[in-house]
C-alpha positions, -999 to +999 in steps of 0.1 A: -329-902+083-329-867+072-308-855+107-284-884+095-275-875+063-277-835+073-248-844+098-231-861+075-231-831+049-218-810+080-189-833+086-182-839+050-179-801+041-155-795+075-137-824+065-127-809+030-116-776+047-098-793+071-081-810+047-065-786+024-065-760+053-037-785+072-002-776+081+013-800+053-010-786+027+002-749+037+032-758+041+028-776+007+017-745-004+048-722+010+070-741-012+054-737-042+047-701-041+065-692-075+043-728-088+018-716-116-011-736-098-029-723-069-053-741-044-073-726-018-101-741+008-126-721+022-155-725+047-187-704+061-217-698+074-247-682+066-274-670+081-300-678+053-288-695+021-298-673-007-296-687-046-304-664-072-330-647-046-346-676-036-339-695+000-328-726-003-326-735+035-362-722+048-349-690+058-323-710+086-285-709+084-264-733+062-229-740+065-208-740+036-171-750+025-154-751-007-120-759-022-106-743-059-079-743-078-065-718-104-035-717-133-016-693-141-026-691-173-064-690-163-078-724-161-096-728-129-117-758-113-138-761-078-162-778-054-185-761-033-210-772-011-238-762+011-263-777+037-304-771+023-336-786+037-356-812+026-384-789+027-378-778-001-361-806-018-374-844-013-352-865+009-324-836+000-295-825+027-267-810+010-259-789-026-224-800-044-216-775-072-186-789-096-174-762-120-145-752-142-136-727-172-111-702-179-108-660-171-093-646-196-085-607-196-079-582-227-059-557-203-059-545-169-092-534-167-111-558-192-118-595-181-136-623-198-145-657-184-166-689-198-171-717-177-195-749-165-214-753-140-232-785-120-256-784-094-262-819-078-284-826-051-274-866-040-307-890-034-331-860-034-361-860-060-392-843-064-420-862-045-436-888-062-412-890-089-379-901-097-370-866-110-338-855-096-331-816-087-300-815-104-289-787-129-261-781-155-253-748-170-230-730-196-214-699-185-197-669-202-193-632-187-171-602-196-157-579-164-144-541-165-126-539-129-150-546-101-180-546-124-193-580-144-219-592-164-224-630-168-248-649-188-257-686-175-275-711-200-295-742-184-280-777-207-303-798-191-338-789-177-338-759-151-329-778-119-357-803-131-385-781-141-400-804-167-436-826-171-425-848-139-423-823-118-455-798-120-446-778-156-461-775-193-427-790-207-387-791-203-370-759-194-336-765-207-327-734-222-337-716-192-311-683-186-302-662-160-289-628-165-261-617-137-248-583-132-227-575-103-208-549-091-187-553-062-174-512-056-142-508-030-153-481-003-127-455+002-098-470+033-103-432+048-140-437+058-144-472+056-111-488+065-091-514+046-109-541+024-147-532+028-166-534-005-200-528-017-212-554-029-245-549-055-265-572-079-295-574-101-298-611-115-328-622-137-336-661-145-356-667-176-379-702-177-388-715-210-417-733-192-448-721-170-462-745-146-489-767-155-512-744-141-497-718-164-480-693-143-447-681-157-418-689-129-394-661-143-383-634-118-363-605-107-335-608-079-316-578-062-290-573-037-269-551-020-246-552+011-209-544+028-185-567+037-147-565+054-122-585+047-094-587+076-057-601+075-058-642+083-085-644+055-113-637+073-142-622+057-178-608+073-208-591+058-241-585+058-266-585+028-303-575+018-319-596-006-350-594-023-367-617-052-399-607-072-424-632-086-440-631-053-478-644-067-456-677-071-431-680-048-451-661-015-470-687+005-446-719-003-459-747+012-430-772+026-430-807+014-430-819+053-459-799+059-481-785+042-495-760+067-459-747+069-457-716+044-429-691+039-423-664+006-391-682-009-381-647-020-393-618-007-371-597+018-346-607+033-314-599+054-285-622+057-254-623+078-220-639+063-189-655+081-157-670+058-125-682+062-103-687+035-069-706+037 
């Protein structure tokens, strides 16, 4: 069952790229180029799925696809999804994100944004319970040129940390503290379009397990990616995630005896395509 609905998250997320990467959609798009509305597609794989540090695919590769649209004046809206394990997550094959808000800027070099944020994982639960993994947050961040710093705000209980599923209480409330930094390396060493991309990200429980061990952690990372012409994009990251008295020696819902560190080190690889 769980190969069946994996495939069909495969074929799903191709089937969205597919689909607004077509030659009517470009060409859709060639004759609307002065248009204020913009719509792009985009699909990838990864080596490892990192979120906020953690692993969400057992430390195996994950493809990905998304699709977004923007306005002019700054409204924006998007789907993204992304294969996961059900080792992780009961009976779960595939993340959808659904998010929206506005980026605002006060000149050329000073941004703002706000913005929501849904993490859905369909038919997958905690074991045992009919707690679902899903997550909603409130967004808000200010940017000065390739630097930002973005608070997110959990609405609804962190991904479905509450009593049903192994901690003291609810964790709505739950924040996670985002700076990025994403510096352009200079065309005469590097080449065109090669960025450094660096992060330190901190998420903020307002509930310890039942057995009374605070969740909250430190996430890092820093890479290089190259963008070429055709909208290709490659890179390679390192990523690290503290907390490891919790998160070291996971066991997987499948199998108890199989144990990996969802943080820890770890080094992934990156392939896009954007249309």
């Amino acid at each position: 069952m769980s190969v069946k609905r994996t495939s069909y998250a495969l074929v799903s997320l191709l089937g969205l790229s597919a689909l607004l990467s077509s030659p009517l959609h470009a060409a859709e798009a060639d004759s609307a180029s002065s248009s204020p509305h913009t719509f792009t597609a985009n699909i990838g794989v990864v080596s490892n799925y990192i979120f906020r540090g953690l692993t969400q695919t057992w430390n195996k590769p994950a493809l990905q696809a998304g699709a977004d649209y923007s306005h002019a004046d700054g409204w924006y809206a998007g789907v993204w999804g992304s294969s996961i394990t059900d080792k992780q997550y009961g009976d779960g094959w595939v993340e959808l994100d659904l998010y929206g808000g506005y980026n605002g800027k006060f000149n050329d070099d000073w941004s703002w944004t706000v913005g929501l944020l849904g993490v859905y994982y369909p038919g997958a639960e905690y074991p045992g319970t009919s707690q679902s993994y899903d997550n909603v947050e409130v967004n808000a961040g200010i940017g000065y040129k390739w630097i930002t710093a973005k608070l997110s705000v959990a609405v609804t209980d962190y991904f479905g940390a509450n009593k049903d599923s192994g901690y003291k209480g609810g964790s709505s409330g739950t924040t996670y503290w985002d700076l990025t930094a994403n510096i352009p390396l200079p065309e005469e060493t590097f080449s065109k379009d090669v960025t450094l991309p660096v992060h330190v990200g901190r998420t903020n429980y307002t509930s310890d397990t039942a057995a009374g061990v605070d969740p909250s952690y430190t996430d890092y990372k820093v890479g290089i990616n190259k963008t070429f012409d055709g909208g290709w994009n490659v890179g390679v990251a390192y990523t690290y995630a503290s907390n490891g008295a919790l998160y070291d020696n996971t066991a997987s819902l499948k199998n108890a005896n199989d144990k990996i560190d969802l943080g820890g080190s770890n080094v992934v690889l990156n392939l896009t395509k954007t249309f």
